[in-house]
C-alpha positions in Angstrom: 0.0 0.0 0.0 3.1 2.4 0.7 4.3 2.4 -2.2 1.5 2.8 -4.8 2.1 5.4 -7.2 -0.9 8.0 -5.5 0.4 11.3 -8.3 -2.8 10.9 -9.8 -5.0 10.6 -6.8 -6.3 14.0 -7.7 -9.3 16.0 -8.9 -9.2 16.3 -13.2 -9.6 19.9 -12.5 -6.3 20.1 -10.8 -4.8 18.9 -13.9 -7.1 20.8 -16.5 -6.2 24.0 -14.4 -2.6 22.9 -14.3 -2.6 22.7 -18.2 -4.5 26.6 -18.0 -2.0 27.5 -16.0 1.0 26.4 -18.4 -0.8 27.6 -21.7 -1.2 30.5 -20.2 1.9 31.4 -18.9 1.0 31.3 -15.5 2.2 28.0 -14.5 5.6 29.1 -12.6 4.4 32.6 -10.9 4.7 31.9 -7.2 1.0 31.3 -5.7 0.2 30.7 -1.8 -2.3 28.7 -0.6 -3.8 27.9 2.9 -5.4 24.8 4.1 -7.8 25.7 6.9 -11.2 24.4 8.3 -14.3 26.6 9.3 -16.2 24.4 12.1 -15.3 21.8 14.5 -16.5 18.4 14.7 -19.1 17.2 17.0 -19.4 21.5 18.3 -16.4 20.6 19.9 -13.7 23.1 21.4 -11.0 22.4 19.0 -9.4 19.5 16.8 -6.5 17.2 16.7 -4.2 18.0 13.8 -3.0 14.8 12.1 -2.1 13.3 8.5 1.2 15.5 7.6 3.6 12.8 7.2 1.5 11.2 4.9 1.4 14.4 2.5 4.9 14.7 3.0 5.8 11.3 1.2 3.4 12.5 -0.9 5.0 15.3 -1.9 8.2 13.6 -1.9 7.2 11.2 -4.5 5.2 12.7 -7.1 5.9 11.7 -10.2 4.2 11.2 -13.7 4.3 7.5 -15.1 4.2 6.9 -18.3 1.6 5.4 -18.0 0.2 8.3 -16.0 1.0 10.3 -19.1 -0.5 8.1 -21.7 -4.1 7.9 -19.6 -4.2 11.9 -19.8 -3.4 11.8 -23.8 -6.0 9.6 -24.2 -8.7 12.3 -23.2 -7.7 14.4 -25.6 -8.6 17.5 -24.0 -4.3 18.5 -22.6 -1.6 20.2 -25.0 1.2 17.6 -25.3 3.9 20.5 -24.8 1.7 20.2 -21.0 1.9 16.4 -21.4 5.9 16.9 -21.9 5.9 19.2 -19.0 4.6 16.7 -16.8 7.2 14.4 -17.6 9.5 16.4 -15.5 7.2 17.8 -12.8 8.1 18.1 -9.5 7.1 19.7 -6.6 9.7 22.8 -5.9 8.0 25.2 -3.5 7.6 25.9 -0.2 5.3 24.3 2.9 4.9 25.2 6.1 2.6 23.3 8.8 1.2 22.9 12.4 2.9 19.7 13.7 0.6 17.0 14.1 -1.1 16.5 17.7 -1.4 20.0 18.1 -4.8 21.6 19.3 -6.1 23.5 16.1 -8.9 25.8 15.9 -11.1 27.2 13.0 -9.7 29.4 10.2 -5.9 29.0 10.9 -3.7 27.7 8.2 -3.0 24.4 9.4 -1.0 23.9 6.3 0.6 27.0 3.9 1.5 26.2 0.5 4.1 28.8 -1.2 5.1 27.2 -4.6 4.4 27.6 -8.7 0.9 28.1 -9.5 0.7 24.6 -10.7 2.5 23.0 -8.0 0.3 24.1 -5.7 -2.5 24.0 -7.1 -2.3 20.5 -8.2 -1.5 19.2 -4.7 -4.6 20.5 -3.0 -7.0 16.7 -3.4 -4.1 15.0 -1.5 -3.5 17.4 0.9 -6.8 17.4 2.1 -7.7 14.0 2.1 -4.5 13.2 4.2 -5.4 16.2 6.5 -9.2 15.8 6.6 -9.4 12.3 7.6 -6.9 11.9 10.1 -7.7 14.9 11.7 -11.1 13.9 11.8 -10.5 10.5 13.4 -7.7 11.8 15.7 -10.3 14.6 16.9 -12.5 12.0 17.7 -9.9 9.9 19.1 -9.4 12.5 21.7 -12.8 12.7 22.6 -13.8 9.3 23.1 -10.3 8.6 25.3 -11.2 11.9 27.4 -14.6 10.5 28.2 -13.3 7.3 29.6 -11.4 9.4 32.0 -7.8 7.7 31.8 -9.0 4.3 31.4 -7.4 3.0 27.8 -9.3 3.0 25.1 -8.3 0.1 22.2 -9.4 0.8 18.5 -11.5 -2.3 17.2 -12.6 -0.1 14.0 -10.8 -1.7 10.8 -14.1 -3.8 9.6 -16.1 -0.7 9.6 -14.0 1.6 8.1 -14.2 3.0 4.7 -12.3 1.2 2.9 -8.7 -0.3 4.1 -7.0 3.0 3.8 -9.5 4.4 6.2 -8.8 1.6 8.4 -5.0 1.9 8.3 -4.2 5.6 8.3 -7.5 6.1 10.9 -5.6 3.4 13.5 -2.7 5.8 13.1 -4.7 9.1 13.7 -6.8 6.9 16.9 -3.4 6.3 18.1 -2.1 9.8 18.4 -5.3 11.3 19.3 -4.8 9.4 22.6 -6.1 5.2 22.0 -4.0 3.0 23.7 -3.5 0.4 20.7 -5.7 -1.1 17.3 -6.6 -4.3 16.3 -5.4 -3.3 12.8 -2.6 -5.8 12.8 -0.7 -4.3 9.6 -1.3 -0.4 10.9 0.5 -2.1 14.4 3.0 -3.1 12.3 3.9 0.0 10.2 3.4 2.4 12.9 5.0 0.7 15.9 1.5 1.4 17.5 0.4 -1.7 20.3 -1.5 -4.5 19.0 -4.6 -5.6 20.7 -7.4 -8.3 20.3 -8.9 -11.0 22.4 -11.7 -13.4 20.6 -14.9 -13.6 18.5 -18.2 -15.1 19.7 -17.2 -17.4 16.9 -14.2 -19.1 19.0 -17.0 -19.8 21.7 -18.9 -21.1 19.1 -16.4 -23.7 17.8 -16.7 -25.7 20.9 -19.1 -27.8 22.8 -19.3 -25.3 25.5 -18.2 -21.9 26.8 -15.9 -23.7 29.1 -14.4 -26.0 26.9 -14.2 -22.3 24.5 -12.4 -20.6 28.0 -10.0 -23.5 28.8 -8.7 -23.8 25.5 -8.1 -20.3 25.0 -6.4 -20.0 28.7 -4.3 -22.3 27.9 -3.1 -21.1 24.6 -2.6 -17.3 26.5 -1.8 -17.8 29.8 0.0 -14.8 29.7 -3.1 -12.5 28.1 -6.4 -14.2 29.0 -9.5 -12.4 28.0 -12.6 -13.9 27.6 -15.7 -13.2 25.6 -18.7 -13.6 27.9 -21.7 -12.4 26.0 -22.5 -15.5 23.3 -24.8 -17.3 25.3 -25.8 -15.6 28.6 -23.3 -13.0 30.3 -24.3 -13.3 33.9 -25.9 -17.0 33.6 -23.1 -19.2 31.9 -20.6 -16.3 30.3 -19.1 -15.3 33.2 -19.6 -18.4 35.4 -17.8 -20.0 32.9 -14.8 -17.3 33.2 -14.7 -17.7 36.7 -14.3 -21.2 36.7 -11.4 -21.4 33.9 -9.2 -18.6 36.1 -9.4 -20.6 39.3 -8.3 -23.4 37.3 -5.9 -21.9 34.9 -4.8 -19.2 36.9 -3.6 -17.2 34.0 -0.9 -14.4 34.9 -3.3 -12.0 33.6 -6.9 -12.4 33.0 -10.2 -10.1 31.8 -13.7 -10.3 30.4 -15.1 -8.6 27.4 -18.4 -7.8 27.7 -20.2 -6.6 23.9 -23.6 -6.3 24.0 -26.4 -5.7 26.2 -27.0 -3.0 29.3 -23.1 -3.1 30.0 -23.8 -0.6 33.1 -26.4 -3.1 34.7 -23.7 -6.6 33.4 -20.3 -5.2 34.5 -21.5 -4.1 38.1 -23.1 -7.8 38.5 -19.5 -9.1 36.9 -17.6 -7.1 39.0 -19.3 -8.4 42.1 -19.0 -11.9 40.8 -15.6 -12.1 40.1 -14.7 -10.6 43.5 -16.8 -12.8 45.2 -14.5 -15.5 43.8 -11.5 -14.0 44.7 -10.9 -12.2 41.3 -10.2 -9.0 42.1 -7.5 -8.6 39.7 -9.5 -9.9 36.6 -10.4 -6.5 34.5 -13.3 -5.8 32.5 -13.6 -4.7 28.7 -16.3 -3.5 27.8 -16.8 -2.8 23.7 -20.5 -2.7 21.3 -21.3 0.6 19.3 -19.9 2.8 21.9 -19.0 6.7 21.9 -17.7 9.6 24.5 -21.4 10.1 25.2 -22.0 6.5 25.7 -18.8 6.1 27.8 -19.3 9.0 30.1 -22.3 8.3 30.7 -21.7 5.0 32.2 -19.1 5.8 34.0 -21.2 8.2 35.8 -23.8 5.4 36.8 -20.9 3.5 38.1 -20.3 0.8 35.4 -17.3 -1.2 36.7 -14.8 -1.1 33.4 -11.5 -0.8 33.0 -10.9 -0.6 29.6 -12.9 -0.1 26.1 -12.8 -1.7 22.6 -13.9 1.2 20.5 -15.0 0.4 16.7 -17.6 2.5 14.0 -18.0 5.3 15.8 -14.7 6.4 16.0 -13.1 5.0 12.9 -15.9 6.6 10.7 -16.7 9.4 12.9 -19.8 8.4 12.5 -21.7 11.2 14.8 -20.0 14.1 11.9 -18.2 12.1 9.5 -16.8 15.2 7.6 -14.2 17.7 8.6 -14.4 20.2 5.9 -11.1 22.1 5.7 -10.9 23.7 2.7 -7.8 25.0 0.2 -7.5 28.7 -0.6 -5.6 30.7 -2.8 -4.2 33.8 -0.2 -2.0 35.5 -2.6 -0.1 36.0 -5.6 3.8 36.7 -6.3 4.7 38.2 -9.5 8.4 40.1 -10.1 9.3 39.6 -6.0 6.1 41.1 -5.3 3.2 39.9 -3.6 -0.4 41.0 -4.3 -2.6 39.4 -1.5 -6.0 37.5 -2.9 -9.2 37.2 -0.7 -12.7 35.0 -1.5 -15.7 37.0 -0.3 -19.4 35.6 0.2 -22.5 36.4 1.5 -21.9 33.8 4.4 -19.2 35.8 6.6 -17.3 32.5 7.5 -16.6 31.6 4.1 -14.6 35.1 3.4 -10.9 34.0 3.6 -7.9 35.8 4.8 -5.9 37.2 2.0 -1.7 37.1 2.0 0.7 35.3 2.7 0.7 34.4 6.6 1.6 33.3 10.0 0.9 31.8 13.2 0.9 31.9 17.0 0.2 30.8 19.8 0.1 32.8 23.4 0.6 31.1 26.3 0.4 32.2 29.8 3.6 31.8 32.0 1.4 32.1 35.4 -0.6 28.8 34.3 1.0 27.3 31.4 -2.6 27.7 29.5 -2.9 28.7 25.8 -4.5 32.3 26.1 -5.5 32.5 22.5 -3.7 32.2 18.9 -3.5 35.2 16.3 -2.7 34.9 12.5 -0.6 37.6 11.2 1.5 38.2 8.0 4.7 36.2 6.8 7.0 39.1 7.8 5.4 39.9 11.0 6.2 38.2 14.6 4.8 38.7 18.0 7.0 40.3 20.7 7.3 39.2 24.1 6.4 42.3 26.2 4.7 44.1 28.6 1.7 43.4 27.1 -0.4 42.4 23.9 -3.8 43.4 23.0 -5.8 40.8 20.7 -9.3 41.5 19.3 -11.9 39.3 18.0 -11.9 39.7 13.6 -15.3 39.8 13.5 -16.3 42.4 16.1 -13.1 44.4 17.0 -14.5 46.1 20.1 -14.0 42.7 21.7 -10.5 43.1 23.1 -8.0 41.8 25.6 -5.1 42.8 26.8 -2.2 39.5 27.6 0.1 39.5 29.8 3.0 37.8 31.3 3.1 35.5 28.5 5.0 33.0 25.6 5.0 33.0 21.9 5.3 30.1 20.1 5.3 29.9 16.2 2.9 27.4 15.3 4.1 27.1 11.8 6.9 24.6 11.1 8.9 24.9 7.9 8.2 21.5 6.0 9.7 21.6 2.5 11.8 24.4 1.2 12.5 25.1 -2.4 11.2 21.2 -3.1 13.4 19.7 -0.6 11.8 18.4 2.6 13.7 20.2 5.7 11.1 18.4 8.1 11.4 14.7 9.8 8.5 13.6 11.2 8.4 12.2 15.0 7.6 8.9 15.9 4.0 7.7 16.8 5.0 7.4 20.0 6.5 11.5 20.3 3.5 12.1 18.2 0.6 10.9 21.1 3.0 12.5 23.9 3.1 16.1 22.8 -0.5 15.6 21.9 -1.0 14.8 25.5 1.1 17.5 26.4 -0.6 20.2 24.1 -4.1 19.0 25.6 -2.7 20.0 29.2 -2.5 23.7 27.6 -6.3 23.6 27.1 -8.9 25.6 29.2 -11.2 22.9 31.0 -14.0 25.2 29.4 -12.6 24.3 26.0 -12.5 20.8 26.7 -16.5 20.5 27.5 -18.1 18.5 25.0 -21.0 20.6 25.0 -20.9 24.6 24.7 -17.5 24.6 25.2 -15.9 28.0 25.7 -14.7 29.5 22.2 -11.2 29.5 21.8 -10.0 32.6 20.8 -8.6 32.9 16.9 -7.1 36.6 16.2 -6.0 38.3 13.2 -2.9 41.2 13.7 -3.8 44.2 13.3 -1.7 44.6 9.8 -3.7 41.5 8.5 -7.0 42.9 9.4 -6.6 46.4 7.9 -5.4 44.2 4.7 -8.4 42.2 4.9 -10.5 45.1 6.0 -8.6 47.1 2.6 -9.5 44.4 0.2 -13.5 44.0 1.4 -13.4 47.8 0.6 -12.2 47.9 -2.4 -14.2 44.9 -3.9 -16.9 46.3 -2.4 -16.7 49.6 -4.5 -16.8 47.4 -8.0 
């Protein structure tokens, strides 16, 4: 799967735009494009960014096939001084990203593209599917392992998701936005993420009875022995039959998956079963269609679990299976200079910021917590002062003044003149500055519901450029 040829995983208008571009002369001046999203999954707080390593091999490895080339002659519709062109074509510009596992909120470039018009252009299907879906399922990720309030949560998704890349790059998003392992064996593999799995009701099936099923499996994983309980009757014969296998067996470690029925009412009734055999140290898993609102709330009527198998609902996101960011020329550069572009519409959140740009992030030094972000131009930075007032974009008598804080640069440079200046983290850096970055989060922005806007500022030189541009557009 790695290594499939993926150039042409594209939109045709990329590549009937990129043919434009080079009739028209156009196809080298410098263009700058920013990949940003305008709402958050679920109403959440914030998102999970995730999926940049993938566009960076990406990137790396674009190149026309022949056979690429001969598929595109055949529609008869591209120039073949284009087709030659392609031959050669290479990505030569510049990127610039938000590392992946950082908290990102709506309208901020989570990705800035500075490269020939056609480069960039052509590059913006595969950018966004790489950064769509796995910030999606990380984002979800993170919710569903906040709910079950530092108990793990496994990711049992692969047979649900949407098709086998979904599975494999999802596990990998799951696993930094904060799941303890997958049962995706081959996403385990590649990733270095922690394997997990126990049975199917079909192993139970196999034999005469559950405890013939239990036996058999303890003594095939004495060292890892969990047991399905659900196939027949949990509390009736399931569980009975458990019991009676471990204080045979006496597996080094031992657990119960429970995955269907009223798993609030069953795992309190396990619980008190098992102890009452002198199990205290068998765990329960609990797994079945479940979600952070599921999850919550049966921890808050007391359910007795220690750990979840978490499958469709996270893999697919299946409560807002859509993340929506979006790819947006910002500005132009013709003769060393730049001429800043903006998209205007009726719907206010669909007008874009215009130029060439950058971001930060403010953090308190008293508490550690990120006081808001503000996008600004390229060639402008934040001081560390006395003080810095930040306004809201959309109704600038909304202001507040910082102090006593940090800047960080949220922008990472990625590629520079086609040559990638950027290695990616492990999986396992990855999850822990994710975890690290979460502890910078207001506990109002983690609420699932009405959570506490985070706020997203604009300098003031990029709002007086924004403000310039509605102006004069406005006078057409």
């Amino acid at each position: 799967m790695n290594h499939q040829n993926y150039t042409l995983l594209c939109d045709f208008y990329e590549i009937t735009m990129a043919n434009g571009y080079f009739l028209c002369g156009k196809a080298e001046e410098e263009a700058v494009f920013d990949m940003f999203f305008r709402d958050i999954p679920d109403d959440g707080g914030f998102a999970i960014a995730a999926g940049l390593e993938q566009l960076i091999e990406y990137i790396k490895n674009i190149q026309f096939t022949d056979e690429d080339i001969a598929y595109l002659q055949s529609k008869q519709c591209f120039d073949a001084r284009f087709l030659e062109y392609l031959k050669t074509f290479r990505f030569t510009g510049d990127i610039y990203a938000i590392p992946e596992g950082t908290p990102i909120f709506p309208g901020e470039p989570i990705v800035t593209v500075k490269a020939p018009a056609a480069q960039a252009q052509f590059i913006e299907t595969f950018l966004l599917l790489c950064i769509n879906h796995q910030s999606l399922i990380a984002t979800k990720a993170n919710r569903i392992c906040r709910a079950a309030a530092g108990r793990p949560v496994m990711e049992f998704g692969a047979r649900r998701a949407q098709g086998y890349d979904a599975a494999y790059f999802g596990a990998r998003a799951s696993y930094i936005g904060g799941c303890s392992s997958t049962s995706c064996v081959m996403a385990a593999r590649d990733f270095g993420i922690p394997a997990s799995g126990t049975m199917a009701h079909a192993w139970v099936q196999m034999f005469p009875t559950e405890y013939d099923a239990f036996k058999k499996y303890a003594e095939m994983y004495p060292d890892n022995c969990v047991l399905l309980v659900d196939t027949y009757n949990v509390l009736k014969s399931g569980v009975p039959a458990a019991i009676k296998v471990f204080k045979e067996m006496k597996p080094a470690k031992m657990g119960i998956r429970i995955d269907s029925g009223d798993v609030s009412y069953l795992t309190k009734q396990a619980r008190k079963m098992l102890d009452e055999a002198g199990l205290e140290d068998c765990t329960i898993v609990v797994s079945n269609s479940l979600d952070e609102y599921i999850i919550r709330d049966v921890i808050l009527e007391g359910a007795q679990i220690n750990s979840f198998g978490v499958g469709e609902r996270l893999i697919t996101a299946k409560s807002e299976p859509v993340f929506g960011g979006v790819y947006k020329l910002a500005a132009l550069e013709k003769n060393g200079v730049l001429t800043p572009k903006i998209k205007i519409s009726e719907n206010v959140e669909k007008i874009t910021n215009p130029g060439f740009k950058g971001l930060y992030r403010l953090y308190s030094k008293d508490t550690g917590k990120a006081r808001g972000d503000v996008i600004t131009l390229a060639e402008e930075t934040i001081p560390v002062q006395d003080s810095y007032e930040i306004f809201d974009p959309n109704a600038i008598w909304k202001k507040t003044r910082i102090r006593n804080y940090e800047v960080r640069n949220l922008h990472v440079p990625i590629f520079e003149q086609g040559k990638c200046v950027y290695e990616s983290p492990d999986i396992e850096t990855i999850k822990k500055y994710c975890q690290e970055q979460m502890e910078t989060l207001w506990d109002e922005t983690l609420r699932f519901e009405n959570p506490q806007t985070y706020y997203v500022d604009l300098s003031q030189k990029l709002w007086d450029m924004k403000n310039r541009l509605l102006q004069e557009h406005a006078a057409e």
